[in-house]
C-alpha positions in Angstrom: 0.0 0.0 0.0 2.4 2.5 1.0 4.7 1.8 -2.2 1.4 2.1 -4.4 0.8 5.4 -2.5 4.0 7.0 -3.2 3.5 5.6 -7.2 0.4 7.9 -7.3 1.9 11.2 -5.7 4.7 10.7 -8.2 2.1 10.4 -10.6 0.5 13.2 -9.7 3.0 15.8 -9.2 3.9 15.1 -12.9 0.8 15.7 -13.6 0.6 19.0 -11.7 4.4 19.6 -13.0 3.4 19.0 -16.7 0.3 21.2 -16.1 1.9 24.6 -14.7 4.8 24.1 -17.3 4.9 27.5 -19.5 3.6 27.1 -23.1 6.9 27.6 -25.3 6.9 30.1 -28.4 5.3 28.6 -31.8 8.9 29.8 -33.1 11.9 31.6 -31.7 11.3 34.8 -32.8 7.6 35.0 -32.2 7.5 37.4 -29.5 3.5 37.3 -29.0 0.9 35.3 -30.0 -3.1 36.8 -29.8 -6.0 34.4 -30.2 -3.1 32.3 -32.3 -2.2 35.5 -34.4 1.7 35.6 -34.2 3.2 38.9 -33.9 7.2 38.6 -34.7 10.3 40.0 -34.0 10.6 41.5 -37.2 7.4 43.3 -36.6 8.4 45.0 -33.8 11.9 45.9 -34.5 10.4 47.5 -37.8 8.9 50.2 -35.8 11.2 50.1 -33.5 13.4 51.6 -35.7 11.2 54.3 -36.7 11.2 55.9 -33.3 14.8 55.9 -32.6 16.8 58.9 -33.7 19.3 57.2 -35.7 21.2 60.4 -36.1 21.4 60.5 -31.5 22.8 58.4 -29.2 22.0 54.9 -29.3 19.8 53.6 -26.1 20.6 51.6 -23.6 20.0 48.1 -23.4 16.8 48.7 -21.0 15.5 51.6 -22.9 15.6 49.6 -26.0 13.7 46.7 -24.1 11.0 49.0 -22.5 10.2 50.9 -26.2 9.8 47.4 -27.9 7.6 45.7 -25.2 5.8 49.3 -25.5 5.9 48.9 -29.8 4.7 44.9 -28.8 1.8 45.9 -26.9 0.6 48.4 -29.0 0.4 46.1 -31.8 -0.8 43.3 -29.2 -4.0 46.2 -28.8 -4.4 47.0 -32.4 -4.1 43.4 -33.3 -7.5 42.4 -30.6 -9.1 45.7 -32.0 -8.4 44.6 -35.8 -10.0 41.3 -35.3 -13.0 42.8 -33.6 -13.7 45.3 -36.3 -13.0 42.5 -39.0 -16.3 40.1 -37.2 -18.3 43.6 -37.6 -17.4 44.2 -41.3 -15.8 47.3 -40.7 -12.2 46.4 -42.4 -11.1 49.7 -43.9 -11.5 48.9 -47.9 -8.9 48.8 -50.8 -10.5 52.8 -51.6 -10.2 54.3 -48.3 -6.8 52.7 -47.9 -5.5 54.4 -51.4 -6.9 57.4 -50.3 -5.2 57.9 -47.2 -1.8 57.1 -48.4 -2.1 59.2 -51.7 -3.1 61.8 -48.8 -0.2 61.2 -46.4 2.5 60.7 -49.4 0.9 64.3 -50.8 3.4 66.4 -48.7 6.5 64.8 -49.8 8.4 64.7 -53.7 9.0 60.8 -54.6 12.6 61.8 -54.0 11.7 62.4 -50.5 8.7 59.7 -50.0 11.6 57.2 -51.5 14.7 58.5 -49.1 11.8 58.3 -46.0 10.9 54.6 -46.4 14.6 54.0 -47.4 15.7 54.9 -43.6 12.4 54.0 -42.1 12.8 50.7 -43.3 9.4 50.7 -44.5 8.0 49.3 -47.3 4.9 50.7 -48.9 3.1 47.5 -48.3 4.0 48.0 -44.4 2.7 51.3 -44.9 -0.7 50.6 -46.8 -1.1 47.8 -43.7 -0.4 50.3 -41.1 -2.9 52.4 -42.6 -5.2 49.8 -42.8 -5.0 49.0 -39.3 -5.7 52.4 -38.2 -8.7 53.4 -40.5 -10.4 50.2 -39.5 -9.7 50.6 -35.6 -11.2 54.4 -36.0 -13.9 53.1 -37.7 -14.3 50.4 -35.2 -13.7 52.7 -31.9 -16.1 55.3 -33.6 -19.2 53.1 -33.7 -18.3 51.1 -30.4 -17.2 54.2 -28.6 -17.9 57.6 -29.6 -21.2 57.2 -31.1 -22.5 56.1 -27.9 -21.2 59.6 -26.2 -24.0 62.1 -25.2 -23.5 65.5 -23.4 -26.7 67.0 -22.5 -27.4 70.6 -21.7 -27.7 69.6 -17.8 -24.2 68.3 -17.7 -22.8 71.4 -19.0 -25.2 73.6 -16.6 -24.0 71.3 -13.8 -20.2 71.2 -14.8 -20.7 75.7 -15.0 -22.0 75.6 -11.5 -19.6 73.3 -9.7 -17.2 75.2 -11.7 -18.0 78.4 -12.2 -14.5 80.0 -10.1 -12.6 78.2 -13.7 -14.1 80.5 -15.8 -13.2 83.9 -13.8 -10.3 84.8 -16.4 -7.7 87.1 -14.0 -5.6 88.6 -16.8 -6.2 88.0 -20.8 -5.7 84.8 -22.0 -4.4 83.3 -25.7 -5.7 80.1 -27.0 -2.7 78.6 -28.9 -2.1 75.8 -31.2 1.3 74.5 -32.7 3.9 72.9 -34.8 6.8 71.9 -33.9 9.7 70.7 -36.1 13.2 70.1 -35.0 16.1 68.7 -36.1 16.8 66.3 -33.1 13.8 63.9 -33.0 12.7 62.9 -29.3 11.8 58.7 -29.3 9.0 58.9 -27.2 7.1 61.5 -28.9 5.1 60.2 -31.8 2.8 61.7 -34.9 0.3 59.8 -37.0 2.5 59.8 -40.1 5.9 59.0 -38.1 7.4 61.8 -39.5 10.3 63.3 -38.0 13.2 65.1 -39.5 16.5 64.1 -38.5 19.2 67.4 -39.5 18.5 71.5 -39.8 18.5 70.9 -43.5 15.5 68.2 -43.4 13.2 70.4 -40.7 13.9 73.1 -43.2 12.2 71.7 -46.0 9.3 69.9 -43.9 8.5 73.1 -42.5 8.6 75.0 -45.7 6.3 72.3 -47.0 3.6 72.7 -44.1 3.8 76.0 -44.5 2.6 76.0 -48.6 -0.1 73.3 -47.2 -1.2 76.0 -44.8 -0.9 78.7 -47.4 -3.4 76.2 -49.3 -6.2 75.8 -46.8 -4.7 72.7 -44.9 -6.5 71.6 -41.3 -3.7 73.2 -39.0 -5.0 70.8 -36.4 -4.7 67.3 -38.9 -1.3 68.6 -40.1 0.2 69.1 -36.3 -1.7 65.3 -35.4 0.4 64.2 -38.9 3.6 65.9 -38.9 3.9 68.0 -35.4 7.1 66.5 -33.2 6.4 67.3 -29.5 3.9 66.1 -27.4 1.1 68.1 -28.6 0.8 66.4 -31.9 -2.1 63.9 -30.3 -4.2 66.4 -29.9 -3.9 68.4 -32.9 -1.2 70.8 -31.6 -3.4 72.1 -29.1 -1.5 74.6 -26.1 -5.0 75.3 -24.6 -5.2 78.9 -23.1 -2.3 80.5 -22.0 -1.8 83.2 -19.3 -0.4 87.0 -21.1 2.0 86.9 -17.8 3.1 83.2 -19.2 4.2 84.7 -22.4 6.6 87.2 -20.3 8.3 83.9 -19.9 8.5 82.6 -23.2 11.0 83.6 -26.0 10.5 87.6 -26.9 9.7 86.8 -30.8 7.4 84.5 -29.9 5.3 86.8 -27.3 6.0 89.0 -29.9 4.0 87.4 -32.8 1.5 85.8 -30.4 0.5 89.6 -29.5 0.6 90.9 -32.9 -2.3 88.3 -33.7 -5.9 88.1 -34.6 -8.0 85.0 -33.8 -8.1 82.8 -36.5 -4.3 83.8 -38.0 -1.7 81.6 -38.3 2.3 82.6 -37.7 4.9 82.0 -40.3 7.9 79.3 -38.8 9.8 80.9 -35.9 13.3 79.4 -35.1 13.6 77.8 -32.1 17.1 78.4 -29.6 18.0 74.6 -30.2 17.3 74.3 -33.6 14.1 73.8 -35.7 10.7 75.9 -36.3 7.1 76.6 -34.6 4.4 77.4 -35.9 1.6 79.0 -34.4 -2.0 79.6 -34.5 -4.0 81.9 -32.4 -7.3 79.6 -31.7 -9.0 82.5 -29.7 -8.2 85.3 -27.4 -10.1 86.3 -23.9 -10.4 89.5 -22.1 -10.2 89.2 -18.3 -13.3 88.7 -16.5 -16.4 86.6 -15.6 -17.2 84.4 -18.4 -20.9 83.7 -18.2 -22.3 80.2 -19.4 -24.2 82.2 -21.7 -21.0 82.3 -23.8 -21.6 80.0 -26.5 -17.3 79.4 -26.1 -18.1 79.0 -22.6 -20.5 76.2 -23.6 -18.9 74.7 -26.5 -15.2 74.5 -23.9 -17.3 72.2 -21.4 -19.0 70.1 -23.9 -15.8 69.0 -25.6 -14.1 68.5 -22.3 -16.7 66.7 -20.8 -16.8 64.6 -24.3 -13.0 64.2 -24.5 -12.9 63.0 -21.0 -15.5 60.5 -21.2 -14.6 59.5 -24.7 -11.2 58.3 -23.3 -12.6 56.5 -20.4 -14.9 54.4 -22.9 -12.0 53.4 -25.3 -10.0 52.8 -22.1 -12.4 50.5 -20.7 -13.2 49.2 -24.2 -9.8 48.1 -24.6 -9.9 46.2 -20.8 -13.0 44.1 -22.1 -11.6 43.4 -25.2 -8.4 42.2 -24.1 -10.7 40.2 -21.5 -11.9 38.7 -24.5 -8.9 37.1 -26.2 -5.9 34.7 -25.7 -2.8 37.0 -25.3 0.5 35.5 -24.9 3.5 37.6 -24.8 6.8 35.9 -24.8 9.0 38.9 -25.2 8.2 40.0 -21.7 8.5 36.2 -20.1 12.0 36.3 -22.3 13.1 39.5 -20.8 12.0 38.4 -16.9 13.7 35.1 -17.5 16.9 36.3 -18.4 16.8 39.2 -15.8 16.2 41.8 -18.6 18.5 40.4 -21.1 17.1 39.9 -24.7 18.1 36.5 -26.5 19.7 37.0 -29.7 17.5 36.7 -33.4 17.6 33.4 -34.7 
């Protein structure tokens, strides 16, 4: 009995051992896997590569680690959001796909759409994918998310009166948008179009060029979310209201030019100290005072906040359930905990 007893708890703890054993990667370099969708290496070094200023200092090992698991899970995301909006029939088509990249390759020459994929590494095909990806995730997060936002009159009368010490403007105030161009491109700062300039020379000519799309009767707020290079270029550029005692601060030609405009206006570049342009675009401009919520800017201010701040609580929580959803399994991250934040090399 007792040698039968022991048989079975050997048994069994192979059992248990063979059960808690990690599931290995379909292949070495798959670094994730989503409901049996394998996301490579080779994926995410290829946009890896388009956020690291090839021209600065190369990162560290951990830096370089932390971006790609960031790059992995970001496609991870878009990968569970792809499949979602591909069940609901709402793949971006072959048109809309053509459309947008005749629209985002409008503001370069071939020379310089042909030199940008050369050091992106990009191929036109990863392009026209990427683009896919994105027009069919908008047009998924648009029906699951935004169209399900409503902001009624009460909210804003209730946000006014909880609120209403905000809108007691001190000193006059300057609504200001922008876009920034520099020469030294920053990793962690991102546009839609992944478009950074890398010398004085390139900024140059991708200013000059947004400033003959401005000339033209370009959206300055799509062309900062496509092209800006600072942290402002998610949403669209936008500086928000500043102080006039801020400007006092700020570099004399710029307080300069900001005072010398009319709502509505747009600046040409101005240099900036470390290299690079700005350009600028007075949204609106407040006297000091009481602003009443019979302001129709007063009203319009608090329905787009109270939008933009539920709108981003819905896609966050979308994105919770839908990765709830799925089968995620990322081996980069159990590589890089395994070897105490060491990488394995490519096979």
């Amino acid at each position: 009995m007792t040698r039968k007893f022991l048989v079975l708890v050997a048994v069994a703890a192979c059992v248990v051992a063979a059960g808690c054993k990690q599931e290995s990667a379909p292949g070495p370099d798959v670094w994730a896997v989503v409901n049996g969708k394998n996301i490579q290496r080779a994926d995410v070094e290829k946009f890896f590569r388009t956020r690291v200023n090839a021209q600065g200092p190369a990162p560290s090992q951990e830096e370089a680690l932390s971006l790609k698991l960031s790059i992995l899970d970001e496609l991870v995301n878009n990968e569970i959001l792809l499949e979602r909006a591909t069940k609901l029939g709402l793949l971006a088509s072959d048109a809309e796909v053509e459309d947008k990249f005749t629209e985002s390759k409008s503001s370069f020459t071939e020379e310089d759409f042909a030199r940008k994929l050369q050091t992106s590494g990009l191929s036109v095909d990863d392009l026209k994918s990427d683009l896919r990806r994105q027009l069919s995730v908008q047009k998924l997060l648009n029906r699951e998310v935004v169209a399900k936002i409503s902001i009624t009159d009460q909210d804003v009368i209730d946000f006014y009166n909880k609120n209403r010490a905000q809108f007691n403007v001190v000193e006059p105030q300057f609504h200001i948008a922008q876009i920034v161009v520099t020469p030294h491109p920053d990793a962690t700062v991102h546009n839609r179009q992944n478009d950074k300039a890398t010398s004085e020379p390139e900024a140059k000519h991708k200013v000059e060029s947004l400033e003959q799309k401005l000339a033209s009767g370009a959206d300055f707020s799509a062309l900062a979310m496509d092209f800006s290079e600072d942290s402002t270029a998610s949403t669209g550029g936008d500086l928000g209201f500043v102080p006039e005692s801020a400007l006092n601060q700020s570099d004399p030609v710029l307080k300069k030019t900001i005072l010398g405009m009319k709502p509505g206006d747009v600046s040409q570049p101005i240099g900036v100290k470390n290299g690079g342009y700005r350009i600028l675009k007075l949204v609106a401009k407040e006297a000091s005072g009481q602003r009443e919520l019979s302001d129709p800017q007063v009203q319009q201010s608090i329905r787009d906040m109270l939008r933009n701040r539920k709108e981003q609580l819905l896609r966050t929580a979308y994105m919770v359930e839908a990765r709830d959803d799925v089968k995620v399994t990322n081996y980069l991250a159990r590589q890089i905990l395994e070897s105490s934040g060491k990488l394995p090399a490519a096979k």
